[in-house]
C-alpha positions as CSV (number, residue, x, y, z in Angstrom):
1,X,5.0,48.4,16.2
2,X,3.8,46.0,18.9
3,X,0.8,46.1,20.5
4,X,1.1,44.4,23.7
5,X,-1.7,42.9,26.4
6,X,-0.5,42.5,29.5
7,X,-0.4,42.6,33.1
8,X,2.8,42.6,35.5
9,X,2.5,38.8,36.1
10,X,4.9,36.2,35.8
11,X,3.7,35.1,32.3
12,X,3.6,39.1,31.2
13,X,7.2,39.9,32.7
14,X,8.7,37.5,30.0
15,X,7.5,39.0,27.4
16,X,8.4,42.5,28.5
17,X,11.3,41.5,29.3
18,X,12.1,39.7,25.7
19,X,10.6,42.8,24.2
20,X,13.2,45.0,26.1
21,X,15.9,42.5,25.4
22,X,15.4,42.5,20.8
23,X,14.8,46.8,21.8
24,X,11.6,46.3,19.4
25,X,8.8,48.9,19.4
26,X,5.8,48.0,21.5
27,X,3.1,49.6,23.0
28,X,1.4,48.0,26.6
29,X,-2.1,47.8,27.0
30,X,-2.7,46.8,30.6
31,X,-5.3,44.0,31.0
32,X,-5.9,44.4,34.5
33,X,-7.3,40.5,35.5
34,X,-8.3,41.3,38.7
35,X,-10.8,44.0,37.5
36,X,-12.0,40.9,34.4
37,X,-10.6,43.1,31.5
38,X,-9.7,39.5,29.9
39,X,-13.4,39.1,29.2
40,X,-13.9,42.0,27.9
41,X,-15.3,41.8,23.8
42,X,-12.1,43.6,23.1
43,X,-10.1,41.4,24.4
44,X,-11.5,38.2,23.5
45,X,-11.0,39.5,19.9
46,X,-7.3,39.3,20.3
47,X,-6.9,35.9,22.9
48,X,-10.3,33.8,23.0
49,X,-8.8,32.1,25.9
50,X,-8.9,35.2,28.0
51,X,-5.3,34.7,29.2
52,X,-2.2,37.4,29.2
53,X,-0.4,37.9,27.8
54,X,-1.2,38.5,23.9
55,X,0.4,40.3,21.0
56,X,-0.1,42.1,17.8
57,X,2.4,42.8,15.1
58,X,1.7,45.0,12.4
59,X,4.6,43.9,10.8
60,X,4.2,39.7,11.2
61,X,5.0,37.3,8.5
62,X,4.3,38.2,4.8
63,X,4.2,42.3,6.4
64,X,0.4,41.5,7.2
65,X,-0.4,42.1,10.8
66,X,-0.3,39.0,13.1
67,X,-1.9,37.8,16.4
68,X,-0.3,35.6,18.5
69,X,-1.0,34.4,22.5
70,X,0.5,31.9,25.2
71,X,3.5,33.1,26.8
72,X,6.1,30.8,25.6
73,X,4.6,30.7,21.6
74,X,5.3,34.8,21.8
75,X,8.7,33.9,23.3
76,X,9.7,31.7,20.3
77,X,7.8,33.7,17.8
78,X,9.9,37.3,19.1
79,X,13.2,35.0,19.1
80,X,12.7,33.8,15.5
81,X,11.6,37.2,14.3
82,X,14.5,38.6,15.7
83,X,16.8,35.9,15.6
84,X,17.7,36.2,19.2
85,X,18.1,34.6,22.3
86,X,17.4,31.2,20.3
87,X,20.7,30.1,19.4
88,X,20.9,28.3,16.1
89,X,23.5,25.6,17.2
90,X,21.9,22.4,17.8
91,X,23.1,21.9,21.2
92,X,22.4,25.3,22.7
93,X,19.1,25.4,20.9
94,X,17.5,22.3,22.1
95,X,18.6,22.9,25.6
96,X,16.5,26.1,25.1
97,X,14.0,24.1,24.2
98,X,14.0,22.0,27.3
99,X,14.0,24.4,29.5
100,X,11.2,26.9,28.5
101,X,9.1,23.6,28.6
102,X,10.5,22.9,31.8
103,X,9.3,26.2,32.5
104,X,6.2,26.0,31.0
105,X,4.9,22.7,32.0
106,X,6.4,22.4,35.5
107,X,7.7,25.9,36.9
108,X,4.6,28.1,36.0
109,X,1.7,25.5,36.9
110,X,3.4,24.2,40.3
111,X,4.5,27.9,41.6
112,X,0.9,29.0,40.7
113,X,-0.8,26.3,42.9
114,X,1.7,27.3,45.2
115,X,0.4,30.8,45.0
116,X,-2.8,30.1,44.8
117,X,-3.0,28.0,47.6
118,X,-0.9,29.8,49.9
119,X,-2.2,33.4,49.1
120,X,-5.9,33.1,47.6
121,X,-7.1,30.3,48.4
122,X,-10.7,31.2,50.8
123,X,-10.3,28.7,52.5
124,X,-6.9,26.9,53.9
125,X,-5.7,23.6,52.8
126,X,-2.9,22.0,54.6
127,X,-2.1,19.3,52.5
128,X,-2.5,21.6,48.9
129,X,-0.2,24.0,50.5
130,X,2.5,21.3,52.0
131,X,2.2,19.4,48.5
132,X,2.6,22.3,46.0
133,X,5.4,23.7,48.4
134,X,7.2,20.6,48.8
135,X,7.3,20.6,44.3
136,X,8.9,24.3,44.4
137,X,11.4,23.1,46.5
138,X,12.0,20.0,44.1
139,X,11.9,22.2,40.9
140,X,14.3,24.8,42.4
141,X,16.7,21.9,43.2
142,X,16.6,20.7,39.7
143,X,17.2,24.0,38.4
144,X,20.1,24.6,41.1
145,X,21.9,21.5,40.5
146,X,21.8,22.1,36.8
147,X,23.1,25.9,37.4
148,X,26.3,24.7,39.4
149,X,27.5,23.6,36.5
150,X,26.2,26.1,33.8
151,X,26.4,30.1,33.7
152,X,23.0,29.9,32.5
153,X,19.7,27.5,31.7
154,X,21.1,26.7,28.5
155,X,24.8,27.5,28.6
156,X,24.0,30.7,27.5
157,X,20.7,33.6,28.0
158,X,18.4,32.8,26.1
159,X,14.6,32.4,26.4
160,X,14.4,30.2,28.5
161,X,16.5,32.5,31.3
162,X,13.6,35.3,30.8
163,X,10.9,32.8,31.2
164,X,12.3,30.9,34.2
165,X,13.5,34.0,36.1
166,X,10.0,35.9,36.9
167,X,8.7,32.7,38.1
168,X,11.6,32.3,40.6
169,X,11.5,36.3,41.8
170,X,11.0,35.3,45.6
171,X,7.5,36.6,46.6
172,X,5.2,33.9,47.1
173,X,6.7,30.4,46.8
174,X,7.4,29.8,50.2
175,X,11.0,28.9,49.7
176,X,14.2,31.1,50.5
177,X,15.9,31.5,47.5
178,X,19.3,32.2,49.0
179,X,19.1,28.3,49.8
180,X,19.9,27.7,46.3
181,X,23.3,29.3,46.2
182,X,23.5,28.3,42.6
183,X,20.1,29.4,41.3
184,X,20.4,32.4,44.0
185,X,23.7,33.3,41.6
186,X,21.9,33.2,38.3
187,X,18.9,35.1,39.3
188,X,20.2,37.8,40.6
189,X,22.8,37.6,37.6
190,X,19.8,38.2,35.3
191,X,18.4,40.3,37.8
192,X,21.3,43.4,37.1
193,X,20.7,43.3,33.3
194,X,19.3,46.7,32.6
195,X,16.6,45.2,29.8
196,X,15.1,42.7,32.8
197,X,15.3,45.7,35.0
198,X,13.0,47.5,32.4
199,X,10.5,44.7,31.7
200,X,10.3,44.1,35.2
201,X,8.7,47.7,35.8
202,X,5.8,47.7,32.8
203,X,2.9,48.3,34.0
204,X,4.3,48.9,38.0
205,X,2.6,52.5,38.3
206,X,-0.8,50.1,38.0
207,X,0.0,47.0,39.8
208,X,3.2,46.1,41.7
209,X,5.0,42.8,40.6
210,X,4.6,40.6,43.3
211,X,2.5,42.5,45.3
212,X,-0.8,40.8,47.0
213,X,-3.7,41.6,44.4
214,X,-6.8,42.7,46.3
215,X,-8.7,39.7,46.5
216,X,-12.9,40.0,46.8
217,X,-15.1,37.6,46.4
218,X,-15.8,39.1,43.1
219,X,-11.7,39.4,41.7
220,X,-11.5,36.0,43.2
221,X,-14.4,34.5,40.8
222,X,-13.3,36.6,37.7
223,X,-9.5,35.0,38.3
224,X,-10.0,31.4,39.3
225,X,-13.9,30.9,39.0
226,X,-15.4,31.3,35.9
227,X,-15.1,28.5,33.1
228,X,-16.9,31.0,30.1
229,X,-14.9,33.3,27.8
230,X,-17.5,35.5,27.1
231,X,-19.6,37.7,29.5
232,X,-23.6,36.8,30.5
């Protein structure tokens, strides 16, 4: 069994969605990071950088029980314990590779200023907004010139695919998707595959992906203002 931490983010949706994909056993503890349960003691004991999403396997390597965080390193570490959705062929696997970096490093960081900046922001900042949009539409263009030619990310689903695709779900970038007729295919492609359907909807009866998180002063300090990873 699994024990997951989570919330129905971006960066959580992967990882239910791999989950769904390998059919492991899991159970999902929702960190709800509007409310600060990432600084809760509990927690911290399981990700001391306070982020979601986080797992536990009581059945990692050697049969001990094994903690691992960061979105991507959970991605790689279900692929290899599963020997999934990371093909082995040196082609296909490097090109997985390169794009859940892609993902990680440009995808996840730009569409979150973008989000950021265009949804939470307390005050509004013209040239953050214009900037940060402007990159979505550059990233979507790479990734739609690349899918004209290629079912998927890396010729075939893999990881990278289930990272990518909750970052691209079309609620906050600014950017029509349908724009994109390439990356428009693939999505919703990925979209009808019943194990993304279910990852998509962990968590849902407690915070709709996508939906606008009620933002306080307070949920806006405990998600973008405070530096410390412990309470006090």
């Amino acid at each position: 069994m699994i024990d997951l931490y989570t919330w129905p983010t971006p960066n959580g949706i992967k990882v239910h969605i791999m989950l769904e994909e390998c059919g492991l056993a899991y159970r999902a503890h929702g960190i709800d990071i509007a409310a600060g349960d990432q600084f809760e003691p509990e927690f911290l004991e399981v990700n001391p950088n306070n982020k979601i999403p986080a797992i536990v396997d009581d059945d990692g390597p050697g049969g001990r029980s094994y903690t691992i965080f960061e979105s991507g390193a959970i991605l790689f570490y279900l692929a290899e314990k599963t020997g999934k959705f990371f093909p082995i062929d040196p082609p296909h696997r490097h090109q997985t590779m390169q794009w859940l970096m892609f993902q990680m490093g440009g995808v996840g960081p730009m569409l979150g200023q973008a989000n950021f900046f265009r949804k939470y922001c307390p005050e509004h900042v013209p040239y953050a907004i214009d900037r940060y949009t402007r990159e979505v539409h550059r990233l979507y263009r790479v990734m739609n010139d690349h899918l004209a030619g290629h079912a998927y990310l890396a010729g075939v689903y893999t990881i990278a695919d289930m990272a990518v695709w909750p970052w691209v779900t079309p609620y906050f970038q600014g950017v029509e998707l349908e724009e994109f007729a390439h990356l428009a295919r693939w999505y919703h492609e990925v979209e009808e595959r019943p194990a993304v359907q279910r990852g998509f909807a962990v968590l849902s009866d407690r915070q709709t992906p996508g939906a606008e998180i009620e933002m306080d002063d307070a949920a806006r300090e405990r998600l973008y203002g405070r530096s410390q990873t412990h309470r006090g």
